[in-house]
GUNU-621447 format. One record per residue (C-alpha): x, y, z; residue in one letter. Coordinates in steps of 0.001 Angstrom, whole numbers, padded with zeros to 6 digits, always signed. Each point is the difference from the previous one (the first is absolute). Layout:
N
XYZA
...
This chain:
430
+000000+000000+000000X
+001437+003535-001089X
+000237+002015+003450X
-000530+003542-001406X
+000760+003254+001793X
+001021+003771-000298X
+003617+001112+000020X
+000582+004527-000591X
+003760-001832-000002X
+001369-002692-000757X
+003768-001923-000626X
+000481-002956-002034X
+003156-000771+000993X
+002431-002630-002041X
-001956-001146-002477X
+001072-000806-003681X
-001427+002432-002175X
-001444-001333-003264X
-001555+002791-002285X
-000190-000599-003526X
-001358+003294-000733X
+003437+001631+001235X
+002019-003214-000602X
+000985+000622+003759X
+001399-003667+001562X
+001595+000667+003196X
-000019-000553+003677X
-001072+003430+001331X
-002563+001445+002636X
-003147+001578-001025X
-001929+002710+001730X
-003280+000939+000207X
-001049+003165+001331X
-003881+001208-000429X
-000732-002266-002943X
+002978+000812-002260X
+003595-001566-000106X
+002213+002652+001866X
+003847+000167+000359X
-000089-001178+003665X
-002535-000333+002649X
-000230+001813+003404X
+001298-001753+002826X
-003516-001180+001672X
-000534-002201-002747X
-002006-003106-001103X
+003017-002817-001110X
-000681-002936-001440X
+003204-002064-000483X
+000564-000947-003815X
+002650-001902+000360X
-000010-002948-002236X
-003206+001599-001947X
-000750+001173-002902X
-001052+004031-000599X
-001600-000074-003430X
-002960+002538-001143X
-003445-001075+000269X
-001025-003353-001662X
-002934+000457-002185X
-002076-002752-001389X
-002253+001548-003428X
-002649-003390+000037X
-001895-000558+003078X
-003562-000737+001027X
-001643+001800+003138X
-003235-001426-000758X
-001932+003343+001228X
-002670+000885-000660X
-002092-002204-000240X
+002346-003698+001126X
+000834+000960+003698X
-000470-003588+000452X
+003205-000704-001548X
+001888+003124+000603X
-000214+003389+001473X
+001703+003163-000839X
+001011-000171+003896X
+001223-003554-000556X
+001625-000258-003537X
+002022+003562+001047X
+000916-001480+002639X
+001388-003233-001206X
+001734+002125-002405X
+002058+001795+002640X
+000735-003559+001604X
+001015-000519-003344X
+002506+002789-000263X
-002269+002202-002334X
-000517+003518+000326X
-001466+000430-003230X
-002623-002356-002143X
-002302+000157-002419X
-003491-001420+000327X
-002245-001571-003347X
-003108+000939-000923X
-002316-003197+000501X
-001554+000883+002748X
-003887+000268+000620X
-000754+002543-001516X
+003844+000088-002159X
+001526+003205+000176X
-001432+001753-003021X
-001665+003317+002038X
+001806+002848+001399X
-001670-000727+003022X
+001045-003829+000631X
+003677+000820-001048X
-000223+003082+002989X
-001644-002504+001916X
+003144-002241+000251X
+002316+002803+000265X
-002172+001219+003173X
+000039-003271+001964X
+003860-000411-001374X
+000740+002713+001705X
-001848-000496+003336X
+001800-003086+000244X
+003375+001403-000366X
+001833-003298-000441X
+001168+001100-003404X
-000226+001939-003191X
-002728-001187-002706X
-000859+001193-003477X
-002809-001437-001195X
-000190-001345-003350X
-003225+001196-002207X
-001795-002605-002129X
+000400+000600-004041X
-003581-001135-000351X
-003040+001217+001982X
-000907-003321+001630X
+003242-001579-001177X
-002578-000432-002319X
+002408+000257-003058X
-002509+001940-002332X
+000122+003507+001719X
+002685+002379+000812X
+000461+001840+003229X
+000829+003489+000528X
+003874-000269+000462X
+000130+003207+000757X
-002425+000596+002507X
+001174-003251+001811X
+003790+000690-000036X
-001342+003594+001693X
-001858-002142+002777X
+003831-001614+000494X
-000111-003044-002586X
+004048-000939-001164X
-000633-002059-002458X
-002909-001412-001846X
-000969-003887-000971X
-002765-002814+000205X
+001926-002269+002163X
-001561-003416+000317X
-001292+000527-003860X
+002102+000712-002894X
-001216+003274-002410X
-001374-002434-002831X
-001326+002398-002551X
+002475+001429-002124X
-001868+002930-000903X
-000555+000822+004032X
+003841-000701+000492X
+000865+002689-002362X
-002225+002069+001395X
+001677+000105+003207X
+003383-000270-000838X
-001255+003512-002191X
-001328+001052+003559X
+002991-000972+002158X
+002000+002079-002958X
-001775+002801+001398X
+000634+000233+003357X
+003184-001880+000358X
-001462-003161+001559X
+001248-003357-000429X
-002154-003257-000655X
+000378-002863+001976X
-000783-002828-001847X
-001613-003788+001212X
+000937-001174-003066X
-002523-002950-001081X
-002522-000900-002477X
-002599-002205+001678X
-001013-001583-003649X
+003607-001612+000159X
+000497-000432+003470X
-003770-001588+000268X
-000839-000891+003724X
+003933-001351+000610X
+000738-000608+003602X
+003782-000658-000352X
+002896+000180-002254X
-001277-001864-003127X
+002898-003076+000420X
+000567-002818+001458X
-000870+000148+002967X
-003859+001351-000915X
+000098-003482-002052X
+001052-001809+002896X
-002821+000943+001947X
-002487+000696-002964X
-000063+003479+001201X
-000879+003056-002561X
+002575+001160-001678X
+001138+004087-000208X
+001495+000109-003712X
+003390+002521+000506X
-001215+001718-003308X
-002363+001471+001480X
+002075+002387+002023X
+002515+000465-003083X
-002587+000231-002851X
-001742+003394+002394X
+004053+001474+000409X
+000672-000383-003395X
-003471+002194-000974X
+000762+002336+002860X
+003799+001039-001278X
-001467-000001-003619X
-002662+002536+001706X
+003080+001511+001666X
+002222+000262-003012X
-003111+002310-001387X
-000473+001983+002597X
+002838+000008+002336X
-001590-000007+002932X
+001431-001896+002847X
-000680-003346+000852X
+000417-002331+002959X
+000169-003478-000060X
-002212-001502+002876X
+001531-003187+001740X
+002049-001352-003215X
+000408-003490+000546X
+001398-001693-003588X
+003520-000009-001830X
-001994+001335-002961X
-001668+002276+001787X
+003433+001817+000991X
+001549-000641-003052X
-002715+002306-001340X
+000256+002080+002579X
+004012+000019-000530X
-000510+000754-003867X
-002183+003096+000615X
+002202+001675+001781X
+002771-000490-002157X
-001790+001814-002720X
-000327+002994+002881X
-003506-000631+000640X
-001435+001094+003333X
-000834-003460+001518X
+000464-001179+003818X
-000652-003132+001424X
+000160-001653+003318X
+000295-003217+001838X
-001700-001890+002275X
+001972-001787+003288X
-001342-003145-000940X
+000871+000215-003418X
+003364+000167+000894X
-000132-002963+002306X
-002579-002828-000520X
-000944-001892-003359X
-003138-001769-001047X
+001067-002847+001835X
-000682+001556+003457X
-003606-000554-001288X
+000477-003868+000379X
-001908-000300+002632X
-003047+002494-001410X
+000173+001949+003606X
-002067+002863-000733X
+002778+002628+001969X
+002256-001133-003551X
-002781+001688-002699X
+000628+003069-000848X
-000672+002222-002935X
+001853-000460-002671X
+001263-003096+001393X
+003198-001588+000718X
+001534-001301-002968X
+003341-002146-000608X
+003318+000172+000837X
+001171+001620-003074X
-002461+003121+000879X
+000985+000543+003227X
+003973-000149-001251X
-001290+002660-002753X
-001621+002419+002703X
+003187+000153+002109X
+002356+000658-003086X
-002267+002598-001087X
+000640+001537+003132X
+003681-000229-000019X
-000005+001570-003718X
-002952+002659+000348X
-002256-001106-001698X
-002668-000107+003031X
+000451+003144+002160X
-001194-001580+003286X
-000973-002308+002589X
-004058+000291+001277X
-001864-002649+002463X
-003326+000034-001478X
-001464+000089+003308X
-003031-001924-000347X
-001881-000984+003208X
-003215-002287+000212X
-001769-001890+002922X
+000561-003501+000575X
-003086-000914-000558X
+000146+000825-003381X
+003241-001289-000722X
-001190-003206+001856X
-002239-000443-002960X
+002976-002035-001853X
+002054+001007-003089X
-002378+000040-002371X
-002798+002600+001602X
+002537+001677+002335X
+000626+003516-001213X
+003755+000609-000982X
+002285+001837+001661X
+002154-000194+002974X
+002004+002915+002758X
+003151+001539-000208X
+000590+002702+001589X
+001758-001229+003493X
+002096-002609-002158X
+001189+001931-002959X
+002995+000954+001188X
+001216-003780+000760X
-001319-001620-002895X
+001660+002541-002302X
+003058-000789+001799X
-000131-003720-000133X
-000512+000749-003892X
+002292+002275-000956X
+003059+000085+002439X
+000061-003630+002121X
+000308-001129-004216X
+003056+003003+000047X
-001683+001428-003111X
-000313+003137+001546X
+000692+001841+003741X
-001884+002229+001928X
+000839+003501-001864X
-001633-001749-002781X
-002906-001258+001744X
-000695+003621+002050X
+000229+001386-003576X
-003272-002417-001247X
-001763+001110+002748X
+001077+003826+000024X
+001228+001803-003330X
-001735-003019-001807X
-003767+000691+000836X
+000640+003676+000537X
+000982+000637-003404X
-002996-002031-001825X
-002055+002571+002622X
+002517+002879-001211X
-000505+001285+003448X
+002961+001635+001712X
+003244-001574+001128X
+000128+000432+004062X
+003824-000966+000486X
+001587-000054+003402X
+001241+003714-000008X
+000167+003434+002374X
-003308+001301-000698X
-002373-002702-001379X
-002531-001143+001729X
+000807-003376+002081X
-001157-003092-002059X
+001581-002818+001287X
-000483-003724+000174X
+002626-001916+002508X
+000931-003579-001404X
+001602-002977+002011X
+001953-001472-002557X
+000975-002886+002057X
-002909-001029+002039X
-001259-003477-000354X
-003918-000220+000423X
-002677-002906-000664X
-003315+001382-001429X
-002739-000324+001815X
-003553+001489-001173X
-001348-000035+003117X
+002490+002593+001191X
-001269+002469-003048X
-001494+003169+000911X
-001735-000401-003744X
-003717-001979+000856X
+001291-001708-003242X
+001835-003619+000653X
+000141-001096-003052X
+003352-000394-001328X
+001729-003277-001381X
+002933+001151+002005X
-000664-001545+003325X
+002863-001922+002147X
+002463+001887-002620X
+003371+000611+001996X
+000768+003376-001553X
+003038+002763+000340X
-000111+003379+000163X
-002991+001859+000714X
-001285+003571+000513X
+000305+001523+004181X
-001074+003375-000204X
-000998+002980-002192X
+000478+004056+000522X
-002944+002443-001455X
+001017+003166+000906X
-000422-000282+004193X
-001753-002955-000159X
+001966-003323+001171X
-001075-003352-000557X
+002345-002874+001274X
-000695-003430-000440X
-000225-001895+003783X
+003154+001010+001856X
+002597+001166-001875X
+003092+001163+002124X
């Protein structure tokens, strides 16, 4: 549980300083005075001793469901900011399907409101494309992005119509929005449960045909080459799908794409079993894919690292892989499972992994860098790179427990974050 309180000052003392924005990587102190980093801190000050932590800006995870309005009986604003503080987020960005989506000024404020009553992090919305997610009628970008909208997409429905996708890559032109993409056509993915491979023929499961995630990116950076508006790539989980992905921006196109933590980790094959807390949407596919994902990490071609936070009851994931609705949590084990993907395999180290969650998701945003510098305003996550930990969903502070990750012996995880005077440690630390 994050133990949250109110510092005027404050000394991080010792801590290795990770910033990817400044390319700072040091052991240094950093001070906190009123809410922004400051030379040195007065004498009375808070400490908290850094020593063997990381100091790294705020981690920020672009795909996560908070479920409100409308699903508090999966998630709460309260509850899904809060895991994502536990999580080492001080920043996310919440989809649209909620009940009603976030297609009215007045929803999207709605959210922002209760975010910020919570005060367990930062959230930007995320506006639907479609009134309804309905896929036939625009919203008023404009009008929603005043109400505090960051980005706009249909998330848990792909943009089918090609005439309605140009349309709003026309509108996002216009105000300098980007669309986030759930890239599938439901004709070609038709009802599939899991990866459509062996495993779905092993247990005469239906099966979720890779095109159709590919075949809706390949219309979208045609759309895209048109109109150059810019486009995110929801949850890519193919080798084809980043080799597209890799292609478009090597003709300069605007294109972004991001990566699930259990894209990078488990294959169809975790799916053996059919326990319902291994569906997700799209769904884990082979080997090959997941070794595709983490090279387009190393080489660019996906920008970042997201959770797809996706809580639901147990009751209705008790209703077996077939009717169980997909999806899983990630906030409170991103950190870990990243790790165990991408450094434990020494493919990459932890300025590398700070920069997917950091510089990564903040420039598909295009918000502003916050580096750790005299002046900014204090952003910070704290990271124990060496911890060992065993995950255990009945210690979340999400209501979701549905994650495939359970009994997983993990290293590395998030212990604290910094918003301006705002401290959040995780249990005891120092």
């Amino acid at each position: 549980m994050l133990q949250e309180a109110n510092h005027d000052s404050l000394l991080i003392r010792g801590g290795w300083i990770i910033d990817p924005f400044s390319d700072r990587d040091e052991v240094a102190d950093v001070a906190v005075v009123n809410g922004l980093i400051a030379e040195a801190a007065p004498n009375d000050t808070h400490v908290i001793d850094a020593t063997g932590l990381i100091i790294c800006p705020g981690l920020m995870d672009i795909h996560v469901h908070l479920r409100e309005p409308g699903q508090t009986q999966k998630e709460t604003i309260e509850t899904g900011t809060a895991a994502a503080g536990g999580g080492g987020f001080t920043f996310v960005a919440c989809m649209p399907n909620t009940t009603p989506p976030l297609d009215h000024p007045d929803t999207v404020r709605l959210v922002v409101d209760r975010a910020r009553s919570a005060d367990h992090c930062d959230v930007g919305p995320i506006a639907a494309i479609t009134r309804g997610r309905g896929g036939k009628e625009l919203t008023d970008f404009r009008t929603l992005e005043s109400a505090g909208a960051v980005a706009f997409s249909d998330d848990g429905d792909g943009v089918e119509d090609d005439s309605v996708m140009r349309a709003a890559f026309e509108q996002a032109c216009k105000v300098g929005a980007v669309l986030i993409q759930h890239c599938e056509y439901k004709t070609i993915s038709a009802g599939g449960v899991m990866h459509l491979g062996e495993v779905a023929r092993r247990l005469g499961m239906p099966g979720l045909d890779p095109r159709s995630e590919e075949a809706m990116i390949e219309r979208d950076i045609a759309l895209c080459r048109k109109t150059y508006g810019r486009y995110h790539v929801a949850h890519i989980s193919t080798a084809r799908a980043v080799d597209l992905v890799r292609q478009a921006k090597a003709e300069g196109l605007p294109v972004t794409a991001e990566v699930c933590t259990h894209h990078l980790t488990l294959t169809e094959e975790a799916c053996a079993n059919a326990d319902p807390n291994t569906k997700m949407h799209p769904p884990l596919r082979t080997r090959a894919d997941v070794e595709a994902c983490r090279r387009g990490l190393l080489d660019g071609t996906i920008d970042c690292i997201v959770t797809d936070h996706a809580p639901h009851t147990a009751e209705e994931k008790a209703a077996g892989f077939l009717n169980a609705p997909p999806g899983i949590v990630g906030l409170e084990t991103a950190v870990g499972v990243a790790a165990q993907a991408m450094i434990e395999t020494n493919l990459a180290d932890w300025p590398q992994l700070i920069a997917w969650f950091t510089t990564g998701p903040m420039g598909v945003l295009n918000h502003k860098p916050k580096a750790i510098e005299v002046g900014a305003a204090a952003d910070l996550t704290l990271l124990d790179p060496h911890v060992h930990w065993t995950v255990d969903p009945q210690r979340f502070v999400s209501m979701g427990r549905n994650t495939p990750f359970t009994g997983w012996k993990l290293t590395g995880r998030a212990v604290g974050t910094i918003r301006g005077s705002r401290v959040g440690l995780l249990g005891e630390v120092r």
